[in-house]
C-alpha positions as protocol buffer text, in pm:
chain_id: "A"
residue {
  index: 1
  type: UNK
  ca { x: 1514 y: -99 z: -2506 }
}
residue {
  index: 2
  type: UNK
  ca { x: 1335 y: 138 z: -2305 }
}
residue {
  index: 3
  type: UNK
  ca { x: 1484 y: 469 z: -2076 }
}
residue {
  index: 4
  type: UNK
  ca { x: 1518 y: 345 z: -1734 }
}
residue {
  index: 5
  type: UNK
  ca { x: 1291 y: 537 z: -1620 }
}
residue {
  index: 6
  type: UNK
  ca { x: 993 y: 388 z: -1825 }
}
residue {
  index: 7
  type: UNK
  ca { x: 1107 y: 62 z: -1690 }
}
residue {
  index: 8
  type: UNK
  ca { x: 932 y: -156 z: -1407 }
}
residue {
  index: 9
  type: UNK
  ca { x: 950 y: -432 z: -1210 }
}
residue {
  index: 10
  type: UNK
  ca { x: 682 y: -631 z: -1062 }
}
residue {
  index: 11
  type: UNK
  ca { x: 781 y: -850 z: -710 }
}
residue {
  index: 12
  type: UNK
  ca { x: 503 y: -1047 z: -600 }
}
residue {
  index: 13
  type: UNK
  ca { x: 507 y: -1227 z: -273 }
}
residue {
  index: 14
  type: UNK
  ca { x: 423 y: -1576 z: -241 }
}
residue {
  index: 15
  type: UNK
  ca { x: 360 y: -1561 z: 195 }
}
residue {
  index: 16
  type: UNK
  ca { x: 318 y: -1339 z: 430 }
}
residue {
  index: 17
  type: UNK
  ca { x: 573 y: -1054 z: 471 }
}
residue {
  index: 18
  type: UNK
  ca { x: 653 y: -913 z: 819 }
}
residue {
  index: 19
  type: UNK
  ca { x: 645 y: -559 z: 780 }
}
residue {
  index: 20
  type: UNK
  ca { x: 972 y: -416 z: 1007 }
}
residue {
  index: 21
  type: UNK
  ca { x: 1147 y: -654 z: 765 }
}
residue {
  index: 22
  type: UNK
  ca { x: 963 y: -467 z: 464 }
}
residue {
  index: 23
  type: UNK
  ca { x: 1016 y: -118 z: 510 }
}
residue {
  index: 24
  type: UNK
  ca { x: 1392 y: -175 z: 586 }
}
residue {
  index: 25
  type: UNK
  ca { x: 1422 y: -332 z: 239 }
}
residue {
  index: 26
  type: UNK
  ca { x: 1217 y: -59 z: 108 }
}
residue {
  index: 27
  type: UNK
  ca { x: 1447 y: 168 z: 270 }
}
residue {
  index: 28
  type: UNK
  ca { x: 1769 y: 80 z: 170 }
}
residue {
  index: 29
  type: UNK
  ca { x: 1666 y: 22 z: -209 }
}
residue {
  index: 30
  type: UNK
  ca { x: 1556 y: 396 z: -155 }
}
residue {
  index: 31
  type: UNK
  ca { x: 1842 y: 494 z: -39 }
}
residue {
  index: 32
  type: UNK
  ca { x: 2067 y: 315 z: -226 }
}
residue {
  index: 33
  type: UNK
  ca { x: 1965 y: 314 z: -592 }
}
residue {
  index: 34
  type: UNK
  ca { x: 2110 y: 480 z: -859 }
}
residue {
  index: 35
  type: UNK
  ca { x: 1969 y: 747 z: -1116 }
}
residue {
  index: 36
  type: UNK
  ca { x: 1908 y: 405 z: -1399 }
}
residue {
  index: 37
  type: UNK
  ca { x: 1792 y: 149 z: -1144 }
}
residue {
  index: 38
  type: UNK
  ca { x: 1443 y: 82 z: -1268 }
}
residue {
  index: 39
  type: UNK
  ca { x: 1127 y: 190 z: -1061 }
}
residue {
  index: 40
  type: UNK
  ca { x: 956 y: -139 z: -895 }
}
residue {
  index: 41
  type: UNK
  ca { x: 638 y: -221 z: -741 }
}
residue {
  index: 42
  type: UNK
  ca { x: 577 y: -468 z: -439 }
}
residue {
  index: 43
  type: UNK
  ca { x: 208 y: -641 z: -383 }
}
residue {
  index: 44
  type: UNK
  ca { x: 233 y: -823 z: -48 }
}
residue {
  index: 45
  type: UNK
  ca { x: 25 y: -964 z: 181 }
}
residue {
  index: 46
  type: UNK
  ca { x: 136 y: -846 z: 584 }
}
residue {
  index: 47
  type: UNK
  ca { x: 176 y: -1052 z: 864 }
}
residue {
  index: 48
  type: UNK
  ca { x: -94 y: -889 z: 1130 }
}
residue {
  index: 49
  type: UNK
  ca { x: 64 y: -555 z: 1237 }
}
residue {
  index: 50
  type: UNK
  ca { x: -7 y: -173 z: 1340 }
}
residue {
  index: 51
  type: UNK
  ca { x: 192 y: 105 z: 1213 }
}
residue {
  index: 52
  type: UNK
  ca { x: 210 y: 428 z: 1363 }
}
residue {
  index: 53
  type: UNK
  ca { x: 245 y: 703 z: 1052 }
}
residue {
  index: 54
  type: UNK
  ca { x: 494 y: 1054 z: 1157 }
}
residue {
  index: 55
  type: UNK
  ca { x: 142 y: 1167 z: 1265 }
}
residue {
  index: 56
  type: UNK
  ca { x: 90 y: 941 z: 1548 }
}
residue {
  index: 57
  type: UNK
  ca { x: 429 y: 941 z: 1757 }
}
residue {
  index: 58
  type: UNK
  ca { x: 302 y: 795 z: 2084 }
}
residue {
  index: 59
  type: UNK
  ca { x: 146 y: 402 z: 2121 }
}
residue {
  index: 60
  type: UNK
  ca { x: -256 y: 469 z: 2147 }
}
residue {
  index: 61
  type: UNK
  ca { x: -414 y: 278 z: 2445 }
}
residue {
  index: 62
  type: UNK
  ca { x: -702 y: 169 z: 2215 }
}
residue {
  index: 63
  type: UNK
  ca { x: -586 y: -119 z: 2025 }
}
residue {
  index: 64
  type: UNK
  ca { x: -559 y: -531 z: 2028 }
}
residue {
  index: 65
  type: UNK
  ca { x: -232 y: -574 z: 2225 }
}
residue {
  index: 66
  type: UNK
  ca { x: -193 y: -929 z: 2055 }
}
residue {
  index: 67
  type: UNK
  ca { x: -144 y: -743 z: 1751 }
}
residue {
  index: 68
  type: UNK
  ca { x: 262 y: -625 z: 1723 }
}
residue {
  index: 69
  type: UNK
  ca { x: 328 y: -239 z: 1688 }
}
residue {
  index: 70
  type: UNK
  ca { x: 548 y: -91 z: 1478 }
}
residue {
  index: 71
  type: UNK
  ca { x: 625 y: 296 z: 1442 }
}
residue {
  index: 72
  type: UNK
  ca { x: 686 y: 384 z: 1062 }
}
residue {
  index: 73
  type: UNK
  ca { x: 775 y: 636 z: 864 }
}
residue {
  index: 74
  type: UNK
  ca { x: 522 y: 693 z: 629 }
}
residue {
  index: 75
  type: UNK
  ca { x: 278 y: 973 z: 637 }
}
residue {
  index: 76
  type: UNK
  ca { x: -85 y: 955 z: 843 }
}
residue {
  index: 77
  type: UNK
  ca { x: -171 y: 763 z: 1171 }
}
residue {
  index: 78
  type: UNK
  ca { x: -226 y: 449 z: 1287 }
}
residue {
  index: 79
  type: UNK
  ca { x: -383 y: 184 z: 1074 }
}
residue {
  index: 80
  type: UNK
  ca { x: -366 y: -191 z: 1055 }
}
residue {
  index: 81
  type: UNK
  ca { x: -225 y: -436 z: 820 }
}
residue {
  index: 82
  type: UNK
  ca { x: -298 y: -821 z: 783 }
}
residue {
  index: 83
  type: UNK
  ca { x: -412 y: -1094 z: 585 }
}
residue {
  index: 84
  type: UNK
  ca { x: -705 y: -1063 z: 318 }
}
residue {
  index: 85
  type: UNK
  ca { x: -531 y: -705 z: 285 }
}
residue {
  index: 86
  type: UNK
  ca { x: -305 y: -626 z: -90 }
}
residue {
  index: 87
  type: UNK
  ca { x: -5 y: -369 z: 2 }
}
residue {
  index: 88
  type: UNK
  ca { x: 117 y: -216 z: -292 }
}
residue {
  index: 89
  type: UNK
  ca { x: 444 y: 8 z: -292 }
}
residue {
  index: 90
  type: UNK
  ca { x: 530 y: 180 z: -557 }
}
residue {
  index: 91
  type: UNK
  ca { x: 935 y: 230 z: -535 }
}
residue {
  index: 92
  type: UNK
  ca { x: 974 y: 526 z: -800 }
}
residue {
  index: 93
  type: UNK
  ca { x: 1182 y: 774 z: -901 }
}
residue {
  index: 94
  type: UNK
  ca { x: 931 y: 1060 z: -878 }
}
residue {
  index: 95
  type: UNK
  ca { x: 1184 y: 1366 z: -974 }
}
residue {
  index: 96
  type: UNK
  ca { x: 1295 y: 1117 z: -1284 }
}
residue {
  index: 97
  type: UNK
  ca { x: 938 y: 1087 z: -1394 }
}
residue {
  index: 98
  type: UNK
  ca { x: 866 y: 1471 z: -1291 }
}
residue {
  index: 99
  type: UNK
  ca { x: 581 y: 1370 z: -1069 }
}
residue {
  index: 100
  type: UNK
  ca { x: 508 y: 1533 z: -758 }
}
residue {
  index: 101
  type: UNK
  ca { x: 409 y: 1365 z: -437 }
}
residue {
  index: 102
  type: UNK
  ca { x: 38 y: 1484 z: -542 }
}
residue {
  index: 103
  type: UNK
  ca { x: 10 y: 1342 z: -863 }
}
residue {
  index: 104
  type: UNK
  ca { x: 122 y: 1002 z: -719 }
}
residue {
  index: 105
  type: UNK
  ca { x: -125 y: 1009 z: -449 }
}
residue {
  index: 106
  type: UNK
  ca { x: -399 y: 1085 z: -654 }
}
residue {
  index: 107
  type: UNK
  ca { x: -263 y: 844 z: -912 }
}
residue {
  index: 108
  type: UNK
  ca { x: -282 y: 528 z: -636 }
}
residue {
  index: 109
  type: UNK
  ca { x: -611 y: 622 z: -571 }
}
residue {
  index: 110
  type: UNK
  ca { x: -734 y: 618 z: -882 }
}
residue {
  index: 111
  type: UNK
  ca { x: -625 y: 336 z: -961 }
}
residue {
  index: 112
  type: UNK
  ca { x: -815 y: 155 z: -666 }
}
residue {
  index: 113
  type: UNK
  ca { x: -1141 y: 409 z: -787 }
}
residue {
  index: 114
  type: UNK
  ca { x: -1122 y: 218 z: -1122 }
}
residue {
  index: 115
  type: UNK
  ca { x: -1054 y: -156 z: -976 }
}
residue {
  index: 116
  type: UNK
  ca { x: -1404 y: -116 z: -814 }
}
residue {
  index: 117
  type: UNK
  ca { x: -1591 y: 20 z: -1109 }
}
residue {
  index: 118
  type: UNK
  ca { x: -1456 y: -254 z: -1288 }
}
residue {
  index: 119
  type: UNK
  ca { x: -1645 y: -466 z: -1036 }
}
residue {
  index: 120
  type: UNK
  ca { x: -1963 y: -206 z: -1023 }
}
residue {
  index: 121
  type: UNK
  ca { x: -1850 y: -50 z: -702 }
}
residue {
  index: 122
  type: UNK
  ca { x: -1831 y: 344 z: -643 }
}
residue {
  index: 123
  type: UNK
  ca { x: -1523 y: 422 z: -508 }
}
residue {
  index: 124
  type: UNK
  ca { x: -1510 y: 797 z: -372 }
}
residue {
  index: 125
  type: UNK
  ca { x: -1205 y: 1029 z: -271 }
}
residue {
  index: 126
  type: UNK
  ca { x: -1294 y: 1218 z: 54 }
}
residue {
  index: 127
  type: UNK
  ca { x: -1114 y: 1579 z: 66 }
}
residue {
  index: 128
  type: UNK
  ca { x: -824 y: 1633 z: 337 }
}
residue {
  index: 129
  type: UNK
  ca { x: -859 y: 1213 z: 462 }
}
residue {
  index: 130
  type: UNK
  ca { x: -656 y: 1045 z: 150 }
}
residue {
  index: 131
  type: UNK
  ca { x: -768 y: 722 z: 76 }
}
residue {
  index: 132
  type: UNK
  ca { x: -1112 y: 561 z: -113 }
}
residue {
  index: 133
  type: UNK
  ca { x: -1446 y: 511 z: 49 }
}
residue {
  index: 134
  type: UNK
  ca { x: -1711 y: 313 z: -5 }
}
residue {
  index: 135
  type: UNK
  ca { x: -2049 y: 435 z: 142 }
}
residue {
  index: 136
  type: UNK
  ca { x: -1843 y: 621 z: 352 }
}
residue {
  index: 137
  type: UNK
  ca { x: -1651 y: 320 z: 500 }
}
residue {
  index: 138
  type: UNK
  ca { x: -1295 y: 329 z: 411 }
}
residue {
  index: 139
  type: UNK
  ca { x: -1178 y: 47 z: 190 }
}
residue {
  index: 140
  type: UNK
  ca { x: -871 y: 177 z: 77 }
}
residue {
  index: 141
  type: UNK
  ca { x: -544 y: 342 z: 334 }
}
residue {
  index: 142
  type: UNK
  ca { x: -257 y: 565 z: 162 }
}
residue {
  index: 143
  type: UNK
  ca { x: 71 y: 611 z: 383 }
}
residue {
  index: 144
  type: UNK
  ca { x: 351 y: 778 z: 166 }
}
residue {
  index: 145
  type: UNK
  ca { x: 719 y: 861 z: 214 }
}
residue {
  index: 146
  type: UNK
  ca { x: 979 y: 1030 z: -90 }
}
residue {
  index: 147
  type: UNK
  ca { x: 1305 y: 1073 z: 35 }
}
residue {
  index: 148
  type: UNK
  ca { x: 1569 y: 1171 z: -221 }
}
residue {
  index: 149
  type: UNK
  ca { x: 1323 y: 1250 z: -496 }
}
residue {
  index: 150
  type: UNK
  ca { x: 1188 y: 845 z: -473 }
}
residue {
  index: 151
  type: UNK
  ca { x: 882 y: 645 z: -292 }
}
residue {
  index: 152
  type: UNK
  ca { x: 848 y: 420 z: -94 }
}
residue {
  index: 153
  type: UNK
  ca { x: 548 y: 305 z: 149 }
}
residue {
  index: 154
  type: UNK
  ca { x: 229 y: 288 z: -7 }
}
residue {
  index: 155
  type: UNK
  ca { x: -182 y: 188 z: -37 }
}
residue {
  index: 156
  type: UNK
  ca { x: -334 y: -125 z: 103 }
}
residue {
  index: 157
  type: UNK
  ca { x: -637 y: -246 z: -3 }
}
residue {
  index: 158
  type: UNK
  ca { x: -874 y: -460 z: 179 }
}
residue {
  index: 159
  type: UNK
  ca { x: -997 y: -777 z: 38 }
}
residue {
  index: 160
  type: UNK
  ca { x: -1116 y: -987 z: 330 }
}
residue {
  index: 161
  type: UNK
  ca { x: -894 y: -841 z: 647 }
}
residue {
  index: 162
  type: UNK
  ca { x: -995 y: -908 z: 986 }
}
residue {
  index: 163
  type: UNK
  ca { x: -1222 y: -563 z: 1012 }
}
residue {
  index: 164
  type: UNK
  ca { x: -1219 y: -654 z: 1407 }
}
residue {
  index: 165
  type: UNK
  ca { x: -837 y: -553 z: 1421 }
}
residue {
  index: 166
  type: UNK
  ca { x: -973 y: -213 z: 1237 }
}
residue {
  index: 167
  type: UNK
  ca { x: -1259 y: -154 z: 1491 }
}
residue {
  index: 168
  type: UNK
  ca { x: -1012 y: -167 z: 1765 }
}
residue {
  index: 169
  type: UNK
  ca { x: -828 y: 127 z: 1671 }
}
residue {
  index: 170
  type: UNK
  ca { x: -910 y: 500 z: 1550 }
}
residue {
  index: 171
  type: UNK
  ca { x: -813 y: 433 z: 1198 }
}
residue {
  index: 172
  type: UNK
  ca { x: -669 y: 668 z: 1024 }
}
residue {
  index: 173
  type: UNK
  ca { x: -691 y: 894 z: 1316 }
}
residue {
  index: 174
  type: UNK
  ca { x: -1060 y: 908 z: 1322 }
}
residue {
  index: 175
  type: UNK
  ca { x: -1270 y: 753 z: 1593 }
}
residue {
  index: 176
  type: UNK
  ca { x: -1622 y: 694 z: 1410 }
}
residue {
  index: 177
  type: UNK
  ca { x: -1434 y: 621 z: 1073 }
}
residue {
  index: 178
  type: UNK
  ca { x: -1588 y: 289 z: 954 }
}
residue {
  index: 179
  type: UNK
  ca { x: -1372 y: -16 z: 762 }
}
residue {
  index: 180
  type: UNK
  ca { x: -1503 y: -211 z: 527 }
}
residue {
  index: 181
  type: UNK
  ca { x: -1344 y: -495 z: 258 }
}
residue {
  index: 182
  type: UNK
  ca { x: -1442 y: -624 z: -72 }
}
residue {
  index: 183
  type: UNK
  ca { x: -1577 y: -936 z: 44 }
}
residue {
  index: 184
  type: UNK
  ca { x: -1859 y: -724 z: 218 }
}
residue {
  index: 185
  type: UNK
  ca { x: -1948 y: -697 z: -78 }
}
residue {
  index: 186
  type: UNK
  ca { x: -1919 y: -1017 z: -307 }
}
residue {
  index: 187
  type: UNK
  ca { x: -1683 y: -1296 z: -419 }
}
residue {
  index: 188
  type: UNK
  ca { x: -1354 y: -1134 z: -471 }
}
residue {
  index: 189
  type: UNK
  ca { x: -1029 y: -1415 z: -440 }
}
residue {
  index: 190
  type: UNK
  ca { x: -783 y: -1275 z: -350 }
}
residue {
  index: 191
  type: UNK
  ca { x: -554 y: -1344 z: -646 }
}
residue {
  index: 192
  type: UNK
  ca { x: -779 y: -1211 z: -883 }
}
residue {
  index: 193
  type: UNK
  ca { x: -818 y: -875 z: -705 }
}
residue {
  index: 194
  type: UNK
  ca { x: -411 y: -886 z: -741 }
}
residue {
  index: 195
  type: UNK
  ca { x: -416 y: -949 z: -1111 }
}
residue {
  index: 196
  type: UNK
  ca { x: -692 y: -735 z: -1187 }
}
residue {
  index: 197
  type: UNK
  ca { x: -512 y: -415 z: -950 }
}
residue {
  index: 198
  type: UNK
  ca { x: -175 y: -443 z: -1098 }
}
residue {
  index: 199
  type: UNK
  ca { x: -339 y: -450 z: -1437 }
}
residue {
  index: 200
  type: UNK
  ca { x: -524 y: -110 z: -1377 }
}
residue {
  index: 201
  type: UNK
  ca { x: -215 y: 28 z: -1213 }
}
residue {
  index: 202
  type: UNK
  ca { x: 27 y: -54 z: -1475 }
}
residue {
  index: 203
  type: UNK
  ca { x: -241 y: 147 z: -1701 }
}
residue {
  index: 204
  type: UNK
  ca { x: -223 y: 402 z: -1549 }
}
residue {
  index: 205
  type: UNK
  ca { x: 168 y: 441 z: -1449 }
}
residue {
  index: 206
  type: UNK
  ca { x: 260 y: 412 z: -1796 }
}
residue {
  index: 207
  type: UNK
  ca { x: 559 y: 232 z: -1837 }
}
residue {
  index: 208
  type: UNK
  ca { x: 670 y: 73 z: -2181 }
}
residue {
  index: 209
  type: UNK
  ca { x: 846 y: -215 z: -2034 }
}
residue {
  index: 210
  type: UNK
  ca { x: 742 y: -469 z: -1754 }
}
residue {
  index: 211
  type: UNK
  ca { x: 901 y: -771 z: -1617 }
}
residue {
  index: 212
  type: UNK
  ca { x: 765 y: -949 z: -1292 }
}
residue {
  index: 213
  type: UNK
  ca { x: 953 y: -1144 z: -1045 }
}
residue {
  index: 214
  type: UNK
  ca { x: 881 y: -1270 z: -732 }
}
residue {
  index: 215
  type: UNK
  ca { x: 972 y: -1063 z: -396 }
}
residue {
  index: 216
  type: UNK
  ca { x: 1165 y: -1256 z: -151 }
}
residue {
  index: 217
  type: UNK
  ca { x: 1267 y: -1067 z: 190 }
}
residue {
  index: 218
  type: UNK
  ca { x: 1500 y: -1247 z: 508 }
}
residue {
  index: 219
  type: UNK
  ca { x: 1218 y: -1368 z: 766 }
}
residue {
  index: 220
  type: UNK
  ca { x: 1307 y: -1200 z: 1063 }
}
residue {
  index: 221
  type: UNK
  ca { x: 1325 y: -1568 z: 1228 }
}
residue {
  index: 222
  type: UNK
  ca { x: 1610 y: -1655 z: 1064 }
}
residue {
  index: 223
  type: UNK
  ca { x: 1814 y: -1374 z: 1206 }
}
C-alpha cells in the first residue's frame, strides 16, 4: 500500500450542504488529524449563502438580504455560493507533500484551466485577482486557508448558479467584475462537470491511491 501521504479520499455529496455546517467539519478534521490521516477532497453543492473572506470584515450594504451571511475564514472577500455551483476543498497536508500555499493555488486553477479546454473553452488566470476568467467574466472563485501546515476552504466553480445573487454583490471585491457559468455557454449537467473536474484534478494532484465515499455532514436542522 501506498505512504499516507499519496493517499486520497473522495466525499461526494448527494444534497445540498449548508455551509456554517461545512467549514466547522472542515475545521475540526484540520485541526484534528494526525501526521498519516490521508488527504481528502469534498465536491459539494451549497445551500444559497455569502461568505465574507478575512478581507472583508464588515457586512456590505450591497447584497440580497434573503440570501444568509456568513463570515469565514478563508482568504479574499465576499462572494456567493449556491446551487448550479461545484465547491471543491482540497483537505491536504501541504508541509507532508512539500507544497506551498502557491503551488496549490495555482494547482486548483489549473485544474479548472484544463476542465474548460477539455470542453473548447479558454480559461485565463488574471495576475493579483486569483481565480479563472472567461472573456474576462469570472467563472471560477479561490478562497484558501492552511493552518497547521494543512488546507482547507477551497474553489467553486459555476455550472448554472443564480448569476443574479452574483450581480448583487461586488464579487470578489470588485464592483464592475462580471460572473459568468458554464451553461452560458452550452449543455454542461451538472454531474458530468463533477466527474469530468475530479478526473482532471486527481491528474494533476498525483496521488497513487483513491477511494471515494460519500460526504455526509449533521443538517443544522436537526440540532
Amino acid at each position: 500500500m501506498s505512504e499516507p501521504s499519496r493517499q486520497l479520499t473522495v466525499r461526494q455529496a448527494a444534497a445540498l450542504v449548508d455551509y456554517q455546517a461545512c467549514w466547522d467539519a472542515m475545521r475540526e478534521f484540520t485541526l484534528a488529524r494526525g501526521e498519516k490521516d490521508q488527504d481528502e477532497l469534498w465536491l459539494l453543492q451549497h445551500s444559497p449563502v455569502y461568505t465574507l473572506g478575512l478581507s472583508c470584515r464588515e457586512a456590505p450594504a450591497r447584497r440580497r438580504t434573503d440570501i444568509p451571511l456568513v463570515f469565514s475564514d478563508r482568504g479574499g472577500q465576499i462572494t456567493y455560493h449556491g446551487p448550479g455551483q461545484w465547491v471543491l476543498y482540497p483537505l491536504m497536508d501541504l508541509r507532508r507533500r512539500n507544497w506551498g500555499i502557491k503551488r496549490l493555488v495555482t494547482t486548483l486553477e489549473q485544474g479548472v484551466i484544463d476542465l474548460l479546454a477539455n470542453y473548447g473553452i479558454r480559461g485565463q488566470r488574471r495576475e493579483h485577482a486569483p481565480g479563472v476568467y472567461v472573456s474576462g467574466r469570472k467563472i471560477a472563485s479561490l478562497g484558501l486557508r492552511v493552518r497547521n501546515g494543512c488546507s482547507y476552504h477551497g474553489v467553486s466553480l459555476n455550472v448554472a448558479p443564480d448569476l443574479d445573487a452574483f450581480a448583487a454583490i461586488d464579487a470578489c471585491g470588485y464592483p464592475d467584475l462580471e460572473v459568468t457559468g458554464l451553461a452560458r455557454l452550452g449543455e454542461f449537467p451538472m454531474q458530468t462537470v463533477a466527474r469530468d473536474w475530479l478526473n482532471v484534478m486527481l491528474g494533476l494532484l498525483d496521488y497513487t491511491a483513491v477511494r471515494y465515499q460519500p460526504l455526509r455532514l449533521p443538517d443544522p436542522k436537526d440540532t
